[in-house]
C-alpha positions in Angstrom: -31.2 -105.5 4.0 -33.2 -104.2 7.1 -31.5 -105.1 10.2 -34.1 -107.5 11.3 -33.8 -109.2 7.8 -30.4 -110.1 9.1 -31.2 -113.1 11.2 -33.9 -114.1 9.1 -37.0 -112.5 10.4 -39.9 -114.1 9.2 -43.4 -112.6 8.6 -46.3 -114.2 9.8 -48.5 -116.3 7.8 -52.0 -115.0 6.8 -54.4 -115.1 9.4 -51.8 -114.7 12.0 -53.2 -114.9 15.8 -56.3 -116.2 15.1 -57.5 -119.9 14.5 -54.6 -121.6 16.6 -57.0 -123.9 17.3 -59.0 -125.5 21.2 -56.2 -124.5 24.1 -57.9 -127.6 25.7 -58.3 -129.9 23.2 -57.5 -133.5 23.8 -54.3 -135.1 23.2 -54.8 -138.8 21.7 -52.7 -141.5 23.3 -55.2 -144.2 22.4 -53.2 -146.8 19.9 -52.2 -146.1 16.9 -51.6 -147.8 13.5 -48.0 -148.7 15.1 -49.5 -150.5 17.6 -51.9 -152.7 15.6 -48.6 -153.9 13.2 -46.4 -154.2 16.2 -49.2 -156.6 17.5 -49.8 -158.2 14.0 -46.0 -158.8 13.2 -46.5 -159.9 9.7 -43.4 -161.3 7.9 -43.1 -158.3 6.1 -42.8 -156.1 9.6 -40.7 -158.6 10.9 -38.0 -158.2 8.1 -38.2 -154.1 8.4 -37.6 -154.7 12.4 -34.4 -157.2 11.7 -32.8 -155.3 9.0 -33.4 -151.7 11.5 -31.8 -153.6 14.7 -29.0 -154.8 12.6 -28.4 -151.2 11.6 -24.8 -149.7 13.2 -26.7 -146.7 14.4 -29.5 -148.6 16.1 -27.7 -151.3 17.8 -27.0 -149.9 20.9 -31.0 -149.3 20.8 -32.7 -152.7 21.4 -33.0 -152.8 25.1 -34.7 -149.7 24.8 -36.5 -149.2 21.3 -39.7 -151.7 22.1 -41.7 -153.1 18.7 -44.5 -150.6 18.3 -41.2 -147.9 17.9 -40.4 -149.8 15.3 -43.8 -150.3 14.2 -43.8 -146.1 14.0 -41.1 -145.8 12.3 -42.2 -148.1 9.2 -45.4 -146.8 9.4 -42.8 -143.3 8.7 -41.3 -145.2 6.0 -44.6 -146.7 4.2 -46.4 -143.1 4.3 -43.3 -142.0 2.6 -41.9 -139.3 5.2 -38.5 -141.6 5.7 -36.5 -143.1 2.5 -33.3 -144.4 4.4 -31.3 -143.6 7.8 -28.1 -141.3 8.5 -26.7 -141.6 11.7 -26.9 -139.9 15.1 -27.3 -136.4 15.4 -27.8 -136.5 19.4 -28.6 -138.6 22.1 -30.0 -138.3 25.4 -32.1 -140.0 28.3 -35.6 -138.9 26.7 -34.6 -139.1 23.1 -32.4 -139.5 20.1 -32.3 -137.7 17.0 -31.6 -138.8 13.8 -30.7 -137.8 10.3 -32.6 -139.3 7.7 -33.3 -138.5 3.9 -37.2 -138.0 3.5 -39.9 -137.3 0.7 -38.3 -135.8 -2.9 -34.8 -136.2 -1.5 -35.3 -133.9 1.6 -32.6 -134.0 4.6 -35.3 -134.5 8.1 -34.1 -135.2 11.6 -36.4 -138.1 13.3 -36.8 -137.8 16.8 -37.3 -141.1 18.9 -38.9 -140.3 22.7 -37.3 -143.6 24.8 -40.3 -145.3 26.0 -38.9 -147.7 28.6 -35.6 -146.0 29.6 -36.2 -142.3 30.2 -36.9 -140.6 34.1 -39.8 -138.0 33.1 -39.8 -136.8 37.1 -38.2 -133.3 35.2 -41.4 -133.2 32.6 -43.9 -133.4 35.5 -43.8 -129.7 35.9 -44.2 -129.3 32.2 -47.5 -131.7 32.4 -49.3 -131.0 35.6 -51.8 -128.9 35.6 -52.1 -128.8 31.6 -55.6 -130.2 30.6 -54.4 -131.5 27.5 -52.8 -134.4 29.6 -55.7 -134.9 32.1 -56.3 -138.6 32.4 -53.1 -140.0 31.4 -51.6 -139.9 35.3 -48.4 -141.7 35.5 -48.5 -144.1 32.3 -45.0 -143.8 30.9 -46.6 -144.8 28.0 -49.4 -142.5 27.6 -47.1 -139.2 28.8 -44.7 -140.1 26.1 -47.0 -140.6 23.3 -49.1 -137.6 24.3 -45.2 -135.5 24.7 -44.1 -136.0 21.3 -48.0 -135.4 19.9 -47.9 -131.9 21.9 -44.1 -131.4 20.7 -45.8 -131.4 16.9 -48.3 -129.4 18.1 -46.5 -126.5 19.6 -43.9 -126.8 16.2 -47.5 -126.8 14.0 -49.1 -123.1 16.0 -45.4 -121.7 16.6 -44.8 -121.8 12.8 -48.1 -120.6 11.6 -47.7 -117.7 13.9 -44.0 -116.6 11.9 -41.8 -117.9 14.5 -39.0 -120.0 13.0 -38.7 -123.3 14.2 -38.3 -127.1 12.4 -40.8 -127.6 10.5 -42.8 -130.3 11.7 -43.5 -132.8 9.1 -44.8 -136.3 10.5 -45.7 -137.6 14.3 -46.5 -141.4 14.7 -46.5 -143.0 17.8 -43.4 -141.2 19.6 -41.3 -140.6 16.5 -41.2 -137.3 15.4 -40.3 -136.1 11.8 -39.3 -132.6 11.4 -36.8 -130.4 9.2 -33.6 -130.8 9.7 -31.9 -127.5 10.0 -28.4 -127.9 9.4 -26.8 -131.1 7.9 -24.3 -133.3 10.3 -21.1 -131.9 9.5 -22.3 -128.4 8.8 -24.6 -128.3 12.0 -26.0 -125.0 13.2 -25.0 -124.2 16.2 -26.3 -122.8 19.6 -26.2 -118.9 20.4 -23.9 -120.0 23.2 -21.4 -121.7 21.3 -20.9 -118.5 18.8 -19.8 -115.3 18.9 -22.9 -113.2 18.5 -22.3 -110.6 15.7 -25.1 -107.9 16.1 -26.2 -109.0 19.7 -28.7 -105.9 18.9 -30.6 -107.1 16.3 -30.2 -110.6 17.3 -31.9 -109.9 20.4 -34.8 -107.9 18.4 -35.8 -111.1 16.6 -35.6 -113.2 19.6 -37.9 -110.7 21.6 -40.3 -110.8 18.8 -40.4 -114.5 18.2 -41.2 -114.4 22.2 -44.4 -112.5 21.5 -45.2 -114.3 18.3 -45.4 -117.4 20.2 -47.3 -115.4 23.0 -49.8 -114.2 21.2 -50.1 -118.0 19.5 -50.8 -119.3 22.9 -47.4 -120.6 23.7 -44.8 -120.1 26.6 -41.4 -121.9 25.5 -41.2 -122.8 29.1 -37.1 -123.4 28.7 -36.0 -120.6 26.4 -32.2 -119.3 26.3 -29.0 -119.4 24.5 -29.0 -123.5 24.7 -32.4 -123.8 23.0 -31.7 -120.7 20.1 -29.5 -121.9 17.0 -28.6 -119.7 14.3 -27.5 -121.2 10.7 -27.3 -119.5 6.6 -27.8 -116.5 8.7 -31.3 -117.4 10.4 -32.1 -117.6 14.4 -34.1 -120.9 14.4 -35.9 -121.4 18.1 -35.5 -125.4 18.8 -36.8 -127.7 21.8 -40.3 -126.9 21.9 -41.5 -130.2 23.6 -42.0 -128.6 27.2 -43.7 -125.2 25.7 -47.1 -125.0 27.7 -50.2 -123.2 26.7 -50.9 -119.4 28.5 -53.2 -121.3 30.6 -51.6 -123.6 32.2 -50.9 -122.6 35.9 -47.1 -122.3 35.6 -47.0 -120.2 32.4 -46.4 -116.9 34.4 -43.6 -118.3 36.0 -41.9 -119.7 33.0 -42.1 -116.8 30.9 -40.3 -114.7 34.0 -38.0 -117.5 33.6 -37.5 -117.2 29.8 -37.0 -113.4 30.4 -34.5 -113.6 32.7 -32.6 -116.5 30.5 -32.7 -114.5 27.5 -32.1 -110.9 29.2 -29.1 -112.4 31.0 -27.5 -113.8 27.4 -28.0 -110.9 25.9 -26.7 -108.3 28.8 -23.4 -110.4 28.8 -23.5 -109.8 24.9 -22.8 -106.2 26.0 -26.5 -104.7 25.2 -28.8 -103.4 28.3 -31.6 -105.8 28.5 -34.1 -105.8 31.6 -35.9 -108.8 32.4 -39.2 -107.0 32.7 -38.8 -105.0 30.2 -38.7 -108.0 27.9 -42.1 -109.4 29.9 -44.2 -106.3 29.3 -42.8 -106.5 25.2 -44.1 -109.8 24.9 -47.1 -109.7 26.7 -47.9 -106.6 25.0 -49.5 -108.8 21.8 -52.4 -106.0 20.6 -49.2 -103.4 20.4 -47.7 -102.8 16.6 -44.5 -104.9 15.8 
């Protein structure tokens, strides 16, 4: 085993750093299939809804779970991408993620973006200035719906450039349907919360997942130890909802930031790591891996 192999290095697919698609395409938050059955409310709808509310894990959810969530999530279930409900694996002020068993008996996490109850001042930096969200302004509506679309997309271009992350499976409305990497109660856990064995080569992968999603387009934007989770031996990079495009006008000042997070980690893992070292390493995409 190489030492790379160790934590699961993967190689990039075919094609690699080319085709990653428009970095100023359009992000749809026009209404979706959700919408139109939350409107219609057929009996059939109305039944899914009730049985979903009465559900332990989503009681605690009805003052802030409105009907065209629920609409997206059987619209999930009716495409197939969710059989039946687990409970909780986190919740927080923008969203809650699930455990659910999906297609061909597959263990996914569903993430649920809060609609009405979630404060998005801390996104704003995230979102201004990006031109995939020109036009939406301050509709709570339209930022989350257009959030958890560009979540899926960064998790889509990340992947298909050979950095490991969830693999995104479904987005509808502002549910999100992705791998789930690690059951419940064998949950992979954050670099912070382990003790690092090989903080050398562990810190290799890291630095060339960095460029891998550099050279893809994307700054993370929030990367360090809290947002790196290692499980069956594999560094999994996690939390890519805020990750901007190169061009957005902050993108230079979050990758600093991301060097500086992930130098830091690593330097108190007892390995010399500078900050701009790391910078010119990642932003160095034509150099051989």
């Amino acid at each position: 085993m190489s030492d790379r192999e160790e934590y699961g290095l993967l190689a990039p697919e075919e094609g690699e750093g080319e085709g990653f698609g428009d970095e100023w395409e359009a992000i749809d938050v026009s209404d979706t299939e959700a919408d139109r059955i939350a409107r219609k409310r057929d009996r059939e709808f109305a039944e899914f809804r009730k049985r979903l509310k009465d559900a332990d894990q989503f009681k605690v959810e009805q003052s802030v779970f409105d009907d065209a969530t629920f609409a997206a999530i059987y619209k999930l279930v009716q495409d197939g991408h969710i059989e039946a409900f687990g409970g909780p694996i986190s919740t927080g002020k923008e969203a809650n993620v699930y455990e659910a068993l999906g297609d061909d008996d597959r263990d996914v996490a569903v993430k649920i973006y809060r609609v009405n109850a979630s404060n998005f001042q801390q996104m704003r930096e995230y979102l201004e200035g990006d031109p995939r969200f020109e036009g939406i302004g301050s509709d709570k509506k339209k930022v989350v719906l257009a959030w958890t679309k560009k979540e899926f997309a960064n998790l889509r271009r990340a992947k298909a450039a050979g950095v490991r992350v969830p693999e995104p499976i479904a987005v509808e409305r502002n549910v999100l349907v992705m791998e789930l990497v690690g059951l419940v109660e064998d949950r992979a856990r954050r670099l912070a919360e382990v003790e690092v064995q090989n903080p050398e080569t562990a810190f290799e992968v890291v630095r060339e997942y960095m460029r891998r999603l550099y050279g893809a387009g994307l700054v993370h934007g929030d990367l360090s130890e809290y947002n790196l989770i290692i499980h069956d031996g594999e560094l999994v990079v996690i939390d890519l909802g805020q990750a901007v495009t190169v061009h957005h006008p902050n993108a230079a000042d979050f990758l600093e930031r991301d060097c500086r997070n992930v130098a830091a980690f690593f330097t108190r893992q007892g390995i010399d790591v500078d900050p701009d070292d790391l910078h010119e390493f990642v932003t160095a995409v034509d150099a051989e891996p």
